[in-house]
PDB file of N, CA, C and O in Angstrom:
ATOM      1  N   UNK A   1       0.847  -1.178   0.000  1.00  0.00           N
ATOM      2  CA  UNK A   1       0.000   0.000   0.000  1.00  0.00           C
ATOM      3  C   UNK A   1       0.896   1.245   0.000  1.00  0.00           C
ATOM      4  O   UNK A   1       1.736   1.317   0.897  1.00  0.00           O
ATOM      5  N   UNK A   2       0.837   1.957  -0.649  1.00  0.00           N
ATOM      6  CA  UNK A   2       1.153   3.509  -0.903  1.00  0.00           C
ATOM      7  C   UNK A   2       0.754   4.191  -0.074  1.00  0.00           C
ATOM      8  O   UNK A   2      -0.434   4.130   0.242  1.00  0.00           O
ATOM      9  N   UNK A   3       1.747   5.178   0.624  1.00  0.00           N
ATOM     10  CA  UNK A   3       1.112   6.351   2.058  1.00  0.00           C
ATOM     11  C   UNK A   3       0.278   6.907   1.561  1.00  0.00           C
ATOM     12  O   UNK A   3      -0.811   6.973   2.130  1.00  0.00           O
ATOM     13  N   UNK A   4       0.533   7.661   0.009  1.00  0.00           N
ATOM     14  CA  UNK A   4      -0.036   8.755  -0.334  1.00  0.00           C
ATOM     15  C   UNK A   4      -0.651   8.393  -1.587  1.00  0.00           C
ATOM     16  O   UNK A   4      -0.103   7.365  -1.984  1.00  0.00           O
ATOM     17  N   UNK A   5      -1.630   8.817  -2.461  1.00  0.00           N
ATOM     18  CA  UNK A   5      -2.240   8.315  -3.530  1.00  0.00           C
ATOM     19  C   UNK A   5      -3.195   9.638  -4.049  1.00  0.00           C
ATOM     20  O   UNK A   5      -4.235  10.177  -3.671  1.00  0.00           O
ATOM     21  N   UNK A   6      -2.071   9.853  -5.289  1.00  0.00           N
ATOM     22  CA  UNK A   6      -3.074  11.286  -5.798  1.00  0.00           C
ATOM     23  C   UNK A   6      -4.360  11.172  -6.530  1.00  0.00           C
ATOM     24  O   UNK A   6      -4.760  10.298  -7.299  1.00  0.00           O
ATOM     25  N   UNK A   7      -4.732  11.914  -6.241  1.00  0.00           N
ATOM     26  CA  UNK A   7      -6.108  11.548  -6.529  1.00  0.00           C
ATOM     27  C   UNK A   7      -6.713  12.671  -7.309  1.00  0.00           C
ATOM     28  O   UNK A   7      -7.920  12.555  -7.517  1.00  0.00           O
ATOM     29  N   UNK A   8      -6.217  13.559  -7.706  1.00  0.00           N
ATOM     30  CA  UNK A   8      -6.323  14.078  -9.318  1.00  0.00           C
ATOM     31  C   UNK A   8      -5.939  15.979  -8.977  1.00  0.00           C
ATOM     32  O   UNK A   8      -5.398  16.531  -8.019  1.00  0.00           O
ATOM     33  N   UNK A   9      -6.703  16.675 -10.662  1.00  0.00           N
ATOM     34  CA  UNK A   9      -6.388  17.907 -10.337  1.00  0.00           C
ATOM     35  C   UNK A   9      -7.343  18.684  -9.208  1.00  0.00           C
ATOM     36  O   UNK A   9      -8.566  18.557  -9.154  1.00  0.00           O
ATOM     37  N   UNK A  10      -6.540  19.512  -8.319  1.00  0.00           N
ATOM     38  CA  UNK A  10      -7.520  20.594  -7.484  1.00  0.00           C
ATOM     39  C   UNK A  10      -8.141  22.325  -7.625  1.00  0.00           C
ATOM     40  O   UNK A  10      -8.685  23.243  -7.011  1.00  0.00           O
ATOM     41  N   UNK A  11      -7.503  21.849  -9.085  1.00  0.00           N
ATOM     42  CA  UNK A  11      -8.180  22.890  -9.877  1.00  0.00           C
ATOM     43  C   UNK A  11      -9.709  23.229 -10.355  1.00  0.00           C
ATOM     44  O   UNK A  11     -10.353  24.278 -10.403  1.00  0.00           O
ATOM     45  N   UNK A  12      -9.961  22.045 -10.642  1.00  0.00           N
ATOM     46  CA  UNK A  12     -11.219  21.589 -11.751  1.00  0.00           C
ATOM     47  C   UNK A  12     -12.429  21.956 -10.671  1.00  0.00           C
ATOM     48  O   UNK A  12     -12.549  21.996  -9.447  1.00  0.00           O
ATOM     49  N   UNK A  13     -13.374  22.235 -12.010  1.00  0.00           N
ATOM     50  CA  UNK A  13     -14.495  23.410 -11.595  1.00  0.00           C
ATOM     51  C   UNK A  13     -15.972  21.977 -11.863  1.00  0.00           C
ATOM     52  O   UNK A  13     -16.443  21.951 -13.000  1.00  0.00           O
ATOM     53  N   UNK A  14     -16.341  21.321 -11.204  1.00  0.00           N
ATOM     54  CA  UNK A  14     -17.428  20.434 -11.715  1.00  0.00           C
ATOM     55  C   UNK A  14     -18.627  21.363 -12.421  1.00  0.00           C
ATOM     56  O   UNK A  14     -18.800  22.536 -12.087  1.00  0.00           O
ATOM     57  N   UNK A  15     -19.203  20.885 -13.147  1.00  0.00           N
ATOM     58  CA  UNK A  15     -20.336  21.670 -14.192  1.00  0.00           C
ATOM     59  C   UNK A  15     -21.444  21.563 -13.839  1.00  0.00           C
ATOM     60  O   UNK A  15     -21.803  20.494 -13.345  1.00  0.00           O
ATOM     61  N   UNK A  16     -22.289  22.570 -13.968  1.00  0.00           N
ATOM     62  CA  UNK A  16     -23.920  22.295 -13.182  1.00  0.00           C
ATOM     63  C   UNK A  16     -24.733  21.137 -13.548  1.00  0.00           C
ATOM     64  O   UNK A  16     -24.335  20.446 -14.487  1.00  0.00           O
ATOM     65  N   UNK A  17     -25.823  20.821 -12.938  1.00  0.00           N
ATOM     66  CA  UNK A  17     -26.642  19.814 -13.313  1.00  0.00           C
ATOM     67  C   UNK A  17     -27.375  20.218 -14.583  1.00  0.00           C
ATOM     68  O   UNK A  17     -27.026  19.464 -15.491  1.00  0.00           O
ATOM     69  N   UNK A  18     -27.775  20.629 -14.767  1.00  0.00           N
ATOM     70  CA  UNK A  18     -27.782  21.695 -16.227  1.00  0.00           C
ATOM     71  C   UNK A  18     -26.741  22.025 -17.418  1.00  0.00           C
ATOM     72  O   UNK A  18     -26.811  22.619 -18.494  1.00  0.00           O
ATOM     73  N   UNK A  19     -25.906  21.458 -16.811  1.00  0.00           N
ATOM     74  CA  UNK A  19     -24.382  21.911 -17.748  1.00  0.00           C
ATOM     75  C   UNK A  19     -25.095  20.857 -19.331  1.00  0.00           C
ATOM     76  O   UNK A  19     -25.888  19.916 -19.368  1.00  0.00           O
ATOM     77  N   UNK A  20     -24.365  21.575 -20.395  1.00  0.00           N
ATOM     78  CA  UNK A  20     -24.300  20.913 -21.671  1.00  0.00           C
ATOM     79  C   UNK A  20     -23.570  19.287 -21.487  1.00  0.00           C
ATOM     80  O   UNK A  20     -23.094  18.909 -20.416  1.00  0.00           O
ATOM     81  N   UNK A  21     -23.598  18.410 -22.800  1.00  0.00           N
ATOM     82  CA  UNK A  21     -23.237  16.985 -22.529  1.00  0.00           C
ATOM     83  C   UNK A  21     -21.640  17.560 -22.734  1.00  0.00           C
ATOM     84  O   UNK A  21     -20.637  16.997 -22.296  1.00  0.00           O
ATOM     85  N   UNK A  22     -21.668  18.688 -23.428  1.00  0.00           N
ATOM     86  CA  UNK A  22     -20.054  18.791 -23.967  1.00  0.00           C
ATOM     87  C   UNK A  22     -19.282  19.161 -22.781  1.00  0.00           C
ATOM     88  O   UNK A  22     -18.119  18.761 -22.716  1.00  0.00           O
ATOM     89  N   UNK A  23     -19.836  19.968 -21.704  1.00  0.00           N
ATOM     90  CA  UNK A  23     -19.328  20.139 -20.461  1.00  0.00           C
ATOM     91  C   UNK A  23     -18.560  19.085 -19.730  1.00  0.00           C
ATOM     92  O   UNK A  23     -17.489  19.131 -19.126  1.00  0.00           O
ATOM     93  N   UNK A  24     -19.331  18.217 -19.937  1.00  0.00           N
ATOM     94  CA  UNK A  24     -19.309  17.134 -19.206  1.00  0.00           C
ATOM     95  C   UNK A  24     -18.263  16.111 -19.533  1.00  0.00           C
ATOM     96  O   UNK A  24     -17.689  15.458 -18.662  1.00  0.00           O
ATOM     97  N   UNK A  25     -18.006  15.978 -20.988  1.00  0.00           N
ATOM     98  CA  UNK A  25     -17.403  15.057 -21.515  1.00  0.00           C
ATOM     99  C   UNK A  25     -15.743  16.086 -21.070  1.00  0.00           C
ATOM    100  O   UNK A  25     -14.797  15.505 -20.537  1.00  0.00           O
ATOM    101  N   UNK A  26     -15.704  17.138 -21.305  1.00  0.00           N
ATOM    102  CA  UNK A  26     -14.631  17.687 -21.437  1.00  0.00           C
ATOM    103  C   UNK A  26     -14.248  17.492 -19.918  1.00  0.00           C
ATOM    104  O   UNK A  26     -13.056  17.229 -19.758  1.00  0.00           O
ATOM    105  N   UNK A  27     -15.143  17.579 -18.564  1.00  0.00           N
ATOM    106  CA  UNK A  27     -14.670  17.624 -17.106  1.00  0.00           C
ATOM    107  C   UNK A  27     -14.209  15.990 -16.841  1.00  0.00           C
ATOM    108  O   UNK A  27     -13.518  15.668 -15.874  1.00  0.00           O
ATOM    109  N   UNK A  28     -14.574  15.279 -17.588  1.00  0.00           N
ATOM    110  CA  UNK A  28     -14.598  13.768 -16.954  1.00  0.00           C
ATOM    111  C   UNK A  28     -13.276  13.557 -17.645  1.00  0.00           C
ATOM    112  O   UNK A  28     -12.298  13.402 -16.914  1.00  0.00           O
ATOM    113  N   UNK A  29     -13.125  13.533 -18.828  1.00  0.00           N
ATOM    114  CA  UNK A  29     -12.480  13.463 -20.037  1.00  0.00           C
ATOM    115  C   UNK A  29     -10.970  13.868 -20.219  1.00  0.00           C
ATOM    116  O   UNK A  29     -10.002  13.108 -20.198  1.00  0.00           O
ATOM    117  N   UNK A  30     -10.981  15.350 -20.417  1.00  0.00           N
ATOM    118  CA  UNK A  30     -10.046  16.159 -20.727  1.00  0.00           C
ATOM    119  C   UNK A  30      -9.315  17.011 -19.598  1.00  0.00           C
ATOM    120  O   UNK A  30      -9.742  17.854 -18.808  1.00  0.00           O
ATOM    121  N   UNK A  31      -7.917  16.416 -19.846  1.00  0.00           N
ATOM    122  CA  UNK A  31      -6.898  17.435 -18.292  1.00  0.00           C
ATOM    123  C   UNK A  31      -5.581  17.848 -19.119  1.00  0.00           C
ATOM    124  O   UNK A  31      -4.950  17.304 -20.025  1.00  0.00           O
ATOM    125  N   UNK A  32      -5.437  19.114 -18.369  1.00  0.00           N
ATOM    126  CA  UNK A  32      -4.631  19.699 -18.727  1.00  0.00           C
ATOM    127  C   UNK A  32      -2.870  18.885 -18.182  1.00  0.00           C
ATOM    128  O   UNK A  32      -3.012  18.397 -17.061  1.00  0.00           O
ATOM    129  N   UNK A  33      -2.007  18.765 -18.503  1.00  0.00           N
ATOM    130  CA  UNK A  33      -0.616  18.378 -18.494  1.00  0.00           C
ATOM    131  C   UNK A  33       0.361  19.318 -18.131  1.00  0.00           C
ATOM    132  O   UNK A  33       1.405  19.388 -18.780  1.00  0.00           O
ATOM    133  N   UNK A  34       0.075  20.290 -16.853  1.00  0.00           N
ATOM    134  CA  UNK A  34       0.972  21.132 -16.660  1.00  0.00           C
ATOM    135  C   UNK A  34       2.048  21.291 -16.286  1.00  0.00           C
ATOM    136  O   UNK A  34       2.142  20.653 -15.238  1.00  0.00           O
ATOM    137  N   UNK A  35       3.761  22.195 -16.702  1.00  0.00           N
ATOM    138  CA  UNK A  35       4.569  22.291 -16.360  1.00  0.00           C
ATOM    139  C   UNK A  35       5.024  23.143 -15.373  1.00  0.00           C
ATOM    140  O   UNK A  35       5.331  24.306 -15.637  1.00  0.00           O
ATOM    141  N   UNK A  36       5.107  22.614 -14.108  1.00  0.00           N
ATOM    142  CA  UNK A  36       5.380  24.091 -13.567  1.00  0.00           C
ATOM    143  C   UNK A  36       4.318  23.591 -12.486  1.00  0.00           C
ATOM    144  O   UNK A  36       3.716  22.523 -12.600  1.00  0.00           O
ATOM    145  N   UNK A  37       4.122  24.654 -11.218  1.00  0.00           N
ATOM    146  CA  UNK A  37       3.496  24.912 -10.133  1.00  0.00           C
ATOM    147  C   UNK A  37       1.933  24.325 -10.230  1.00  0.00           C
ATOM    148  O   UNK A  37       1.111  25.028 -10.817  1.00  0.00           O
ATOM    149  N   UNK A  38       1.586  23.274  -9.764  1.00  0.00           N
ATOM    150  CA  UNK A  38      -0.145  22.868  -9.984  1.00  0.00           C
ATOM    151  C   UNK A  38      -0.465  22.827  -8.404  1.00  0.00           C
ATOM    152  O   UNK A  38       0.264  22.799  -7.413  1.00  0.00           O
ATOM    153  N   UNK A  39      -1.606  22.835  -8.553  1.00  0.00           N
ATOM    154  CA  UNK A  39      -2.869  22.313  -7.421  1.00  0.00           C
ATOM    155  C   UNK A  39      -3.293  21.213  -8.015  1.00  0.00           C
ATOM    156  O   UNK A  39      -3.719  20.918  -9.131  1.00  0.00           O
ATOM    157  N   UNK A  40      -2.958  20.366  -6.448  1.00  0.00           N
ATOM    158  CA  UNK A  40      -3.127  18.628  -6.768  1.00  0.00           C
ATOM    159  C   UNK A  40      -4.111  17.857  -5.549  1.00  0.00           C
ATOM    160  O   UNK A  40      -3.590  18.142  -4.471  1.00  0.00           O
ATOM    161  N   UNK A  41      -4.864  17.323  -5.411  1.00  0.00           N
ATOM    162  CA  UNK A  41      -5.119  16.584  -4.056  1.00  0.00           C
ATOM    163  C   UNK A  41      -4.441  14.943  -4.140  1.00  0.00           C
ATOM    164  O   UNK A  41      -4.017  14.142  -4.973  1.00  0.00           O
ATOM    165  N   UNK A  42      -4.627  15.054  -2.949  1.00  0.00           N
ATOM    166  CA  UNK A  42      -3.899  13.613  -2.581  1.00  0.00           C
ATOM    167  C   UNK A  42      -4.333  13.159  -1.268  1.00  0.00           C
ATOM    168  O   UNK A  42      -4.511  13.919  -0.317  1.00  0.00           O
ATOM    169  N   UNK A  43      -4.514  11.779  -1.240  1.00  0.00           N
ATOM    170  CA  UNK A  43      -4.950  11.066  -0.261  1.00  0.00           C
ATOM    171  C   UNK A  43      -3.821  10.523   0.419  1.00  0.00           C
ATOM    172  O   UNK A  43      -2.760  10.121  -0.059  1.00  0.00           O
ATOM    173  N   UNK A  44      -4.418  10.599   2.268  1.00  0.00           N
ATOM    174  CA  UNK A  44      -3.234  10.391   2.988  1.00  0.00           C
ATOM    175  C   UNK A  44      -3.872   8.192   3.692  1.00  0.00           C
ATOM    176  O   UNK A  44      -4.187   7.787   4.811  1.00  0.00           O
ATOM    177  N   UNK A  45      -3.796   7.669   2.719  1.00  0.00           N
ATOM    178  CA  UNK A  45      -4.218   6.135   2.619  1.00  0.00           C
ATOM    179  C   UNK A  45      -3.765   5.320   3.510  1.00  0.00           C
ATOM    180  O   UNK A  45      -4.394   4.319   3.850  1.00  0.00           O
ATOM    181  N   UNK A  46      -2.614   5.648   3.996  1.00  0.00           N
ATOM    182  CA  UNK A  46      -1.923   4.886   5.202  1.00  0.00           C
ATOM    183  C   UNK A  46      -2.070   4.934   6.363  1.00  0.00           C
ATOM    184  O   UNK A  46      -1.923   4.060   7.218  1.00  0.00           O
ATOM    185  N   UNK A  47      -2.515   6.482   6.472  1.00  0.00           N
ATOM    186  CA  UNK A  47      -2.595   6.974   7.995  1.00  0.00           C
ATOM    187  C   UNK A  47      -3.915   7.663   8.370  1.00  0.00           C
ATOM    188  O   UNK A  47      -4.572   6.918   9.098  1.00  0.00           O
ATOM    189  N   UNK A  48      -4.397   8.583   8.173  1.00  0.00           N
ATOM    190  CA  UNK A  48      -5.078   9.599   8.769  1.00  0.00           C
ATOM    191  C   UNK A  48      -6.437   9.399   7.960  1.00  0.00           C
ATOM    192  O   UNK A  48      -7.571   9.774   8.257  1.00  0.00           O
ATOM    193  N   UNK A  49      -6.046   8.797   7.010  1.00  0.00           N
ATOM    194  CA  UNK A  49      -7.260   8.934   6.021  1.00  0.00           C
ATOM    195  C   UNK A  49      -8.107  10.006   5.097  1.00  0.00           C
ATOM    196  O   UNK A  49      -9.244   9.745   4.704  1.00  0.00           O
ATOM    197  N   UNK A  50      -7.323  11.430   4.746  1.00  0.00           N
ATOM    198  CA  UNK A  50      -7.627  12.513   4.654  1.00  0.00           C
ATOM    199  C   UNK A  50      -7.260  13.322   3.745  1.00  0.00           C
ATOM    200  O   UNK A  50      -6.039  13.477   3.733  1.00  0.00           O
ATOM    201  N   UNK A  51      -7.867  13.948   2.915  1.00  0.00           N
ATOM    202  CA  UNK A  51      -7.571  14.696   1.340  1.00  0.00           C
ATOM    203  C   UNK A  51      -6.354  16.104   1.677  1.00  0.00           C
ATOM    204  O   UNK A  51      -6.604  16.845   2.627  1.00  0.00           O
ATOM    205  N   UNK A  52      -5.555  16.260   1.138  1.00  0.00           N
ATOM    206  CA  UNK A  52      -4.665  17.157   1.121  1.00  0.00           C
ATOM    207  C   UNK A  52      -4.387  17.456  -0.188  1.00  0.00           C
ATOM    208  O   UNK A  52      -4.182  16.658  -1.103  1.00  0.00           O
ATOM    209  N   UNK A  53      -4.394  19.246  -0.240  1.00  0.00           N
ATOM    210  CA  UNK A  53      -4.377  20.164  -1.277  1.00  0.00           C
ATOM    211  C   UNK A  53      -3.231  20.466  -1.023  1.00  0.00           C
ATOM    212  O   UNK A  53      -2.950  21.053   0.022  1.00  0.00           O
ATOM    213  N   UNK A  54      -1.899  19.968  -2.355  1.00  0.00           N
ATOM    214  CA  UNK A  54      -1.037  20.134  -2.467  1.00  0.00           C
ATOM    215  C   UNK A  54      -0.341  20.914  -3.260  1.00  0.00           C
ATOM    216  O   UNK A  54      -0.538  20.598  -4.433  1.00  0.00           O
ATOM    217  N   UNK A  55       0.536  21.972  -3.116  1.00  0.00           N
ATOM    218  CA  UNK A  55       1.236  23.129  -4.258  1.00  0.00           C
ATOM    219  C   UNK A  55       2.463  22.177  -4.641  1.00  0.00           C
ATOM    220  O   UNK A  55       3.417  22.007  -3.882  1.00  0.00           O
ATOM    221  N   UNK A  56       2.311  21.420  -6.213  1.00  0.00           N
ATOM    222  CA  UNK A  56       3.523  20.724  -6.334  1.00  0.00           C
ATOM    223  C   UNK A  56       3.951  21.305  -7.346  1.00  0.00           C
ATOM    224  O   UNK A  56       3.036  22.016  -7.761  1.00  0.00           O
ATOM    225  N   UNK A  57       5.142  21.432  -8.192  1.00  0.00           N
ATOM    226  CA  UNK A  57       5.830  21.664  -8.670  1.00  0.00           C
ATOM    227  C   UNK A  57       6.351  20.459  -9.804  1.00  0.00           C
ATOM    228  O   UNK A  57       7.206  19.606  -9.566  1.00  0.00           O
ATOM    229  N   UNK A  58       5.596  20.630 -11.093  1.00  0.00           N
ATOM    230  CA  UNK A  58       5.197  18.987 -11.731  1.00  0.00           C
ATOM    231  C   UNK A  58       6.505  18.788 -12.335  1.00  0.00           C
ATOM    232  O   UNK A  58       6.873  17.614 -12.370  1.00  0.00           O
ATOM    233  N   UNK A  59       7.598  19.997 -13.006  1.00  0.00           N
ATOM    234  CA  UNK A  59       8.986  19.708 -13.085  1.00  0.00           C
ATOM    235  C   UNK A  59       9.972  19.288 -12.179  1.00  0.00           C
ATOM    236  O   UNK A  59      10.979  18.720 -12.602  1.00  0.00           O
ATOM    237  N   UNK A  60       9.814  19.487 -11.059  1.00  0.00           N
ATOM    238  CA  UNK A  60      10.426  19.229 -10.074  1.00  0.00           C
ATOM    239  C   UNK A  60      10.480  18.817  -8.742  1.00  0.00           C
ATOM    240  O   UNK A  60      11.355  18.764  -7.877  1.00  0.00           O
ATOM    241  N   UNK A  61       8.938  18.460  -8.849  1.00  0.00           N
ATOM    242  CA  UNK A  61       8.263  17.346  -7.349  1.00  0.00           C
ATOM    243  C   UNK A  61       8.486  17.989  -6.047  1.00  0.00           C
ATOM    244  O   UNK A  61       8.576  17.309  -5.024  1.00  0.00           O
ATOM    245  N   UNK A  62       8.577  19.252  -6.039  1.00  0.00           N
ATOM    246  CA  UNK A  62       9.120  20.148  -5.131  1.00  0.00           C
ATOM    247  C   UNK A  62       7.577  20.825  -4.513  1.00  0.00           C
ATOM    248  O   UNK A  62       6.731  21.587  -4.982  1.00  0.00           O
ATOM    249  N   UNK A  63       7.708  20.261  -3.519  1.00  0.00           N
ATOM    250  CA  UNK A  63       6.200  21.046  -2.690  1.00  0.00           C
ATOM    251  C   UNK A  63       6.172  22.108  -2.089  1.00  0.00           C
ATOM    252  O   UNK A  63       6.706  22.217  -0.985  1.00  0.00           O
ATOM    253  N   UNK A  64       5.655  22.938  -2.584  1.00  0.00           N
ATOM    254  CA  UNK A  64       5.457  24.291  -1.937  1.00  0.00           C
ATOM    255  C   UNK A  64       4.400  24.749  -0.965  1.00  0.00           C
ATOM    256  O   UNK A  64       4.344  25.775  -0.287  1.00  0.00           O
ATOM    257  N   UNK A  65       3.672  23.845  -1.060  1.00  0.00           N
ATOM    258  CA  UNK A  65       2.563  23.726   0.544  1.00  0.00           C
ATOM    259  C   UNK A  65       1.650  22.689   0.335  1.00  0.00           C
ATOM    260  O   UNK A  65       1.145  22.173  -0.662  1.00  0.00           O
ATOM    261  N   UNK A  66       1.567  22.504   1.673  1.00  0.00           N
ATOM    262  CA  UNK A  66      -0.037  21.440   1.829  1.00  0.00           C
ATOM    263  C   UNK A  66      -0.837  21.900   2.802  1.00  0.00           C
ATOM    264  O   UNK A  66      -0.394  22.643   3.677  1.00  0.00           O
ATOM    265  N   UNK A  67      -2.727  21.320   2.738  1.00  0.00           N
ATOM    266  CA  UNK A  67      -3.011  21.606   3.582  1.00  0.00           C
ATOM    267  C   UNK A  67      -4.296  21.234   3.496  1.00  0.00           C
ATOM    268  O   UNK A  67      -4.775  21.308   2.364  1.00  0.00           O
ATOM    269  N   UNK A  68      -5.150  20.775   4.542  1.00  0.00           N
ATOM    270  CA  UNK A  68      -6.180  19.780   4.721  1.00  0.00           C
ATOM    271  C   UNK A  68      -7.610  20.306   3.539  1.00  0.00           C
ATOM    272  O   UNK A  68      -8.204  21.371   3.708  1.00  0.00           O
ATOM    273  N   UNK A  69      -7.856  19.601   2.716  1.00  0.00           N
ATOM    274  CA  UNK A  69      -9.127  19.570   1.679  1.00  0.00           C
ATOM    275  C   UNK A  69     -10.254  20.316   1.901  1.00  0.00           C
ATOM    276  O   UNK A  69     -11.191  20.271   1.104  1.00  0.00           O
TER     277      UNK A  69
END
């Protein structure tokens, strides 16, 4: 088992219940591949059990903060 287990972008904006099908396909679907400074969540699976919003640094795995979901 893995401590930590990311669990996607913490960027992303979910689309209304109303949203178009194209909304939808693009939120489920389509992610951006960024270089440089992202917002990430990640699950703490080993221990605490608990979502953490992480400032990582996708060139260089370099964390610039965390902090509870």
């Amino acid at each position: 088992m893995e401590e930590f287990v990311y669990a996607g972008d913490a960027t992303l904006s979910r689309p209304g219940s109303n949203a178009e099908l194209s909304a939808w396909v693009d939120y489920v679907y389509f992610r951006d591949n960024p270089a440089g400074p992202h917002s990430e969540l990640w699950y703490h699976a080993a221990a605490c059990r608990q979502f953490l919003k992480v400032e990582r640094d996708t060139r260089t795995h370099v964390i610039s903060s965390a902090e509870l979901a």
